[in-house]
C-alpha positions as a Markdown table, in Angstrom:
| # | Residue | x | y | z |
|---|---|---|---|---|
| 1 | Unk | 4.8 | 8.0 | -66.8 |
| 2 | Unk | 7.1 | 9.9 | -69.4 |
| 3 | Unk | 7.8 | 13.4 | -70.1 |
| 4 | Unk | 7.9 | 15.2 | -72.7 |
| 5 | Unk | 9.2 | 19.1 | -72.8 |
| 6 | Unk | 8.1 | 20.6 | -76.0 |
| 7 | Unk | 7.5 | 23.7 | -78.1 |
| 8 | Unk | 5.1 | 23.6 | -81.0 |
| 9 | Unk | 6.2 | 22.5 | -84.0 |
| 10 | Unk | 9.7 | 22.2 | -82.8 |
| 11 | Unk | 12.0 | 19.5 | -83.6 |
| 12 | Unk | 10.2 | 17.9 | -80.2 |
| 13 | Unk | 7.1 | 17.0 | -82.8 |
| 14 | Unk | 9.2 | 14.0 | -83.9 |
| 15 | Unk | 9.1 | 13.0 | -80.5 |
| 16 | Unk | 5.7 | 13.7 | -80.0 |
| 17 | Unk | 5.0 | 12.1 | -83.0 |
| 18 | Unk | 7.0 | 8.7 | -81.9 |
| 19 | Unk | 5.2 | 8.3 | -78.7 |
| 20 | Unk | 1.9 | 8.6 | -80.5 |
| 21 | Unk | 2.8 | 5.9 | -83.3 |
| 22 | Unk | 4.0 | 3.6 | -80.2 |
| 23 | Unk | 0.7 | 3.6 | -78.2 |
| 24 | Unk | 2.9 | 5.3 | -75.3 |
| 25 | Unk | 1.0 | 7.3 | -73.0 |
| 26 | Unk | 3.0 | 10.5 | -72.0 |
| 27 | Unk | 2.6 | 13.8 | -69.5 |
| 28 | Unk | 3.4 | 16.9 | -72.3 |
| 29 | Unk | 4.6 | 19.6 | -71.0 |
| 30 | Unk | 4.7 | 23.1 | -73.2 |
| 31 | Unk | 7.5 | 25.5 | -73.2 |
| 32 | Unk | 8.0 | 29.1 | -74.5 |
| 33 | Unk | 11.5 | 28.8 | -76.2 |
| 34 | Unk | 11.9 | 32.7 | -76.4 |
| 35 | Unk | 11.4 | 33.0 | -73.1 |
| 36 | Unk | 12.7 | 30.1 | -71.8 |
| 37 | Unk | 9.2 | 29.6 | -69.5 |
| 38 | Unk | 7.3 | 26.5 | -68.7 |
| 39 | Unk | 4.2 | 27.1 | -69.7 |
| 40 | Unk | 2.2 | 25.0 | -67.0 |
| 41 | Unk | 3.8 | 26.4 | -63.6 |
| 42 | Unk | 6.1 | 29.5 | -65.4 |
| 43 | Unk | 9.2 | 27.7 | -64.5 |
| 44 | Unk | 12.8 | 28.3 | -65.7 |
| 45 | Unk | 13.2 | 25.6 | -68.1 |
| 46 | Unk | 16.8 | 26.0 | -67.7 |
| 47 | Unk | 15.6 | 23.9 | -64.3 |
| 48 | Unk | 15.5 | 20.8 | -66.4 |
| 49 | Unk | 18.0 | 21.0 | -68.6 |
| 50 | Unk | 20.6 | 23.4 | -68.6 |
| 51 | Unk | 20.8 | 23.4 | -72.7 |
| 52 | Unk | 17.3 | 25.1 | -72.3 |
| 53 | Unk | 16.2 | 23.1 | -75.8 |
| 54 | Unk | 13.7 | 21.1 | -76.7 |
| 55 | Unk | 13.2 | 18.1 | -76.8 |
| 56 | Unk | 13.8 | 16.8 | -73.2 |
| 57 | Unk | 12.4 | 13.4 | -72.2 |
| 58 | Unk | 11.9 | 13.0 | -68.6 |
| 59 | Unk | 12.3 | 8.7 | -68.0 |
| 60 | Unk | 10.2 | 6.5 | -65.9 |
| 61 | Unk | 12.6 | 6.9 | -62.7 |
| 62 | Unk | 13.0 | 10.3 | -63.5 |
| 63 | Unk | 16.2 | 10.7 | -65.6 |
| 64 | Unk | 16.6 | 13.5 | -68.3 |
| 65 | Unk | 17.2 | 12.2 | -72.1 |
| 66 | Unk | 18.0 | 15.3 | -74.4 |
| 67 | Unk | 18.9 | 15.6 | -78.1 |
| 68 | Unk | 16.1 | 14.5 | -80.7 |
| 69 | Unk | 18.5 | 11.4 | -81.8 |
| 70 | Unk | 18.5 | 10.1 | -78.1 |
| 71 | Unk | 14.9 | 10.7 | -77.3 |
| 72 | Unk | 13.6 | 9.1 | -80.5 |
| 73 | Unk | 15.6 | 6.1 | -80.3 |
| 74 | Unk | 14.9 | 5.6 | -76.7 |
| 75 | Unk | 11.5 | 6.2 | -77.7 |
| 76 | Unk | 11.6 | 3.6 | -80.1 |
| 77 | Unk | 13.2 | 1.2 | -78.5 |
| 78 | Unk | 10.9 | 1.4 | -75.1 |
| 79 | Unk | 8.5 | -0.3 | -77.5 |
| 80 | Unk | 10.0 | -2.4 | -80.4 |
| 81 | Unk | 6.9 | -4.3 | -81.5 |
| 82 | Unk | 6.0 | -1.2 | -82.9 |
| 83 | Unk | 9.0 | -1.5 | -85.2 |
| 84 | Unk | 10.0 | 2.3 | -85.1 |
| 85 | Unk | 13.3 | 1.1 | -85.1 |
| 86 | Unk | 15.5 | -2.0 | -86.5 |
| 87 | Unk | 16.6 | -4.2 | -83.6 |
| 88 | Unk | 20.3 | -3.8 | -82.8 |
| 89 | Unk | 21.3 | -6.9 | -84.6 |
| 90 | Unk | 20.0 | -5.7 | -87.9 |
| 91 | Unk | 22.1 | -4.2 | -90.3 |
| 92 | Unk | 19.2 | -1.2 | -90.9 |
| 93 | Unk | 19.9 | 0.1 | -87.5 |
| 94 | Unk | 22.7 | 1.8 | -88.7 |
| 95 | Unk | 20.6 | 3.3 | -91.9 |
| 96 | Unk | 18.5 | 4.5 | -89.0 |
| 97 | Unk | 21.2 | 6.4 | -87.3 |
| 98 | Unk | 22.7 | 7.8 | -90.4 |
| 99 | Unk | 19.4 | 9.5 | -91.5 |
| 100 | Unk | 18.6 | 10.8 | -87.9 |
| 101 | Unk | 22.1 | 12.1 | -87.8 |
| 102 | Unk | 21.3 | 13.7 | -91.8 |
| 103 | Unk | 17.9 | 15.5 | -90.5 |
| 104 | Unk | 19.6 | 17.0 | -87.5 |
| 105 | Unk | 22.8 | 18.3 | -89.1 |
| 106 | Unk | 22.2 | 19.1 | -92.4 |
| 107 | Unk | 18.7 | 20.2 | -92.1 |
| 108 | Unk | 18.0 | 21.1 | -88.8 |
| 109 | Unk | 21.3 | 22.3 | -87.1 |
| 110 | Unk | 22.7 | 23.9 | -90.5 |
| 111 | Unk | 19.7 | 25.4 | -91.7 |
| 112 | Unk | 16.4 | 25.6 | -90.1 |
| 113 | Unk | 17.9 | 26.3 | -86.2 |
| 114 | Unk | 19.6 | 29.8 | -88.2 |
| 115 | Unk | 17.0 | 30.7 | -90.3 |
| 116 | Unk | 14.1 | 30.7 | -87.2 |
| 117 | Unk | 16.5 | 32.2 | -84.7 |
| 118 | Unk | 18.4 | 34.9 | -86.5 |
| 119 | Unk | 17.9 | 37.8 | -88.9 |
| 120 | Unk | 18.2 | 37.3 | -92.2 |
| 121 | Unk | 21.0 | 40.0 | -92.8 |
| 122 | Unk | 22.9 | 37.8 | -95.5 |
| 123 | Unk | 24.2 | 35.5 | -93.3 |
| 124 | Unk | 21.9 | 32.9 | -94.8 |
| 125 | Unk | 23.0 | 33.4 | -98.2 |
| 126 | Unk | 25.4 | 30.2 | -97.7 |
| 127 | Unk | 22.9 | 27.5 | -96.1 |
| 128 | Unk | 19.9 | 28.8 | -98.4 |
| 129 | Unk | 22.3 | 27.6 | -101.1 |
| 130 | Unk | 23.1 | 24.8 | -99.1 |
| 131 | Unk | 20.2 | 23.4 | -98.1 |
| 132 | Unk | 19.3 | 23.3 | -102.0 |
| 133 | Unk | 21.9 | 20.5 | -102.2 |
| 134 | Unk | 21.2 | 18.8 | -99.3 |
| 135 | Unk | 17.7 | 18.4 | -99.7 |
| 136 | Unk | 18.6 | 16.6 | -103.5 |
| 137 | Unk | 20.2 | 13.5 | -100.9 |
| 138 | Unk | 16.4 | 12.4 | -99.6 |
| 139 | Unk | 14.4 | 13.2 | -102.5 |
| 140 | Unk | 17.3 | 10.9 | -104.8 |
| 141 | Unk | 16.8 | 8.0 | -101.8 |
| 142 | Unk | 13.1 | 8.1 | -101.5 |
| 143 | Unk | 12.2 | 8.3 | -105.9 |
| 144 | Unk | 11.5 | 4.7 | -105.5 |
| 145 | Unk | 11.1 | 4.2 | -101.6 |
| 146 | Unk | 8.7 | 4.8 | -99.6 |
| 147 | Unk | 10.2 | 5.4 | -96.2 |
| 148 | Unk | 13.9 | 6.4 | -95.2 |
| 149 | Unk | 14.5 | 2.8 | -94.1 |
| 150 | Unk | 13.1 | -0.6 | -94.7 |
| 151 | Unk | 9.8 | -0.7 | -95.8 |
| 152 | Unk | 8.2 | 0.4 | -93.0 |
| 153 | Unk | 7.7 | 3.8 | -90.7 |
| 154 | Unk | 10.3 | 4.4 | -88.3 |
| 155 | Unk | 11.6 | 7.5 | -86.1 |
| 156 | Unk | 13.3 | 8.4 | -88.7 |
| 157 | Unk | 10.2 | 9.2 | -90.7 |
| 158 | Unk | 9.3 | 11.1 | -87.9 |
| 159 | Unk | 12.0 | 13.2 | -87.8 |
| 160 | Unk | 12.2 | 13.9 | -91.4 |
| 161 | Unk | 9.3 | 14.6 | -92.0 |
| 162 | Unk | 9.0 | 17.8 | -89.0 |
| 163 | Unk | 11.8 | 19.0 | -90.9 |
| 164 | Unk | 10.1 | 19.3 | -94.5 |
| 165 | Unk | 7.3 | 20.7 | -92.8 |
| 166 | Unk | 9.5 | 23.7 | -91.6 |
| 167 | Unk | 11.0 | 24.1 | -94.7 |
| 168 | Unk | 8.2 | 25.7 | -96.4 |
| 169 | Unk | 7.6 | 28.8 | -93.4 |
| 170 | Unk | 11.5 | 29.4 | -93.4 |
| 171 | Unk | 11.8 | 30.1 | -97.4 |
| 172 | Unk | 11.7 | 26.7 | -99.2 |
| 173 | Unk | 8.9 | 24.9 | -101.2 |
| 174 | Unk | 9.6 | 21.4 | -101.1 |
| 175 | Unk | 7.2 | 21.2 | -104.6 |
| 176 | Unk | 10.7 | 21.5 | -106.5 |
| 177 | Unk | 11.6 | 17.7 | -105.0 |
| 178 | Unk | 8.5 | 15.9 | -106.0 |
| 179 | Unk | 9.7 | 12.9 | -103.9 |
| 180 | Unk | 9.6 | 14.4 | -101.3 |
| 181 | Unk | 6.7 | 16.3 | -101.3 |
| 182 | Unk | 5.1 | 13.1 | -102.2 |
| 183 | Unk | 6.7 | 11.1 | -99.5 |
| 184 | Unk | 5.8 | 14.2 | -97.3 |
| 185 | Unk | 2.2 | 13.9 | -98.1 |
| 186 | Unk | 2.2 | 10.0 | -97.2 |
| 187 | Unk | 3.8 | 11.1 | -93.9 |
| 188 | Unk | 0.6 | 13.4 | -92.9 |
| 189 | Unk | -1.7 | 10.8 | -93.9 |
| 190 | Unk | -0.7 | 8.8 | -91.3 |
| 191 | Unk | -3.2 | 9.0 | -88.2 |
| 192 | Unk | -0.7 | 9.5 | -85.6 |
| 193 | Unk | 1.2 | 12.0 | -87.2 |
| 194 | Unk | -1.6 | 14.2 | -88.7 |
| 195 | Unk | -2.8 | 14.0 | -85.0 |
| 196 | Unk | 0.7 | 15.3 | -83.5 |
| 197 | Unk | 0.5 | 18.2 | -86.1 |
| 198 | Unk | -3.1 | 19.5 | -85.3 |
| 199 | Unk | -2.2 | 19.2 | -81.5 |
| 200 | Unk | 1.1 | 21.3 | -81.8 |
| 201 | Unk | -0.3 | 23.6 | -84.3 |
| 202 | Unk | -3.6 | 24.6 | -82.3 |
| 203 | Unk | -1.2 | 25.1 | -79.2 |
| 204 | Unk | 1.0 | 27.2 | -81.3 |
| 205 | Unk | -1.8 | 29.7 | -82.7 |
| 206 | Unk | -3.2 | 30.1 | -79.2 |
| 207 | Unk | 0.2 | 30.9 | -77.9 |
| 208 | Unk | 1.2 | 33.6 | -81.2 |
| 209 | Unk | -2.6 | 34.7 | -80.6 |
């Protein structure tokens, strides 16, 4: 069975998110980030992967996939009659990559990973700024789409979508982009991921409790 390593509301939702819109069962396995603690057994999460960062996808004969990208498009592509992913012959599958690669550097790497992890002592005067911008690319693409690729839900959705949820508890209300708040709103309707979100979010108030 897979694995997945995971902190609440991390950028591991998208992966949680994945495996639930695929039908794939999966062993979960909760991690303290702070401390960097397994939750279940109070293991060094170091252990499994020496970046000590979620997510981390634990394979069938026991490899380690790490990096969000990686583990969603493995994900994806364990199961592709769920059509999470454009097959490799289809020019889309490269529309895929480039948004995953968007969410995790511009978004996630340049601004949410600084403004959760550090002090806000002025520092984040540039990728406030910044992110302003960058959020303009999405909510431009998705005025008259209604996913990131295709016309259907793929990881990429996933991914996305975890990131505008963060936005709002790190500073930035995504009301001033009515795309995407709209196309954020779609997102949550969907069973699968409204389920990931009230799993990760119960497991985070006990833990903050």
């Amino acid at each position: 069975m897979l694995q997945l390593y995971f902190a609440p509301m991390a950028c591991s939702l998208a992966s949680r998110i994945a495996l639930m819109e695929a039908g794939l069962e999966a062993r979960y396995h909760l991690v303290q980030l702070r401390t960097k603690k397994i939750v279940d057994d109070d293991g060094d999460f170091h252990g499994i992967s020496p970046k000590a960062a979620v997510p981390v996808l634990v394979l069938e004969n026991g490899e380690r996939l790490t990096e969000s990208a990686a583990v969603l498009q493995y994900i994806a592509d364990l199961k592709p009659e769920a059509g999470l992913a454009p097959r490799p012959s289809e020019p889309d599958r490269y529309r895929l990559q480039e948004w995953l690669s968007f969410t995790g550097a511009e978004i996630h790497k340049a601004f949410l990973f600084p403004t959760f992890w550090y002090q806000d002592d002025g520092s984040l005067a540039k990728p406030r700024a910044r992110i302003v911008q960058t959020l303009q690319v999405p909510s431009a693409h998705l005025a008259d789409r209604e996913f990131l690729v295709g016309n259907r839900f793929t990881i990429a959705d996933a991914h996305l979508a975890w990131a505008l949820l963060l936005l709002r508890p790190a500073g930035i209300d995504i009301a001033q982009w009515p795309p995407l708040s709209a196309y954020l709103a779609r997102m949550q309707a969907r069973p699968a991921v409204k389920e990931a979100i009230a799993i990760e979010m119960a497991l985070r108030k006990t833990m903050t409790a």
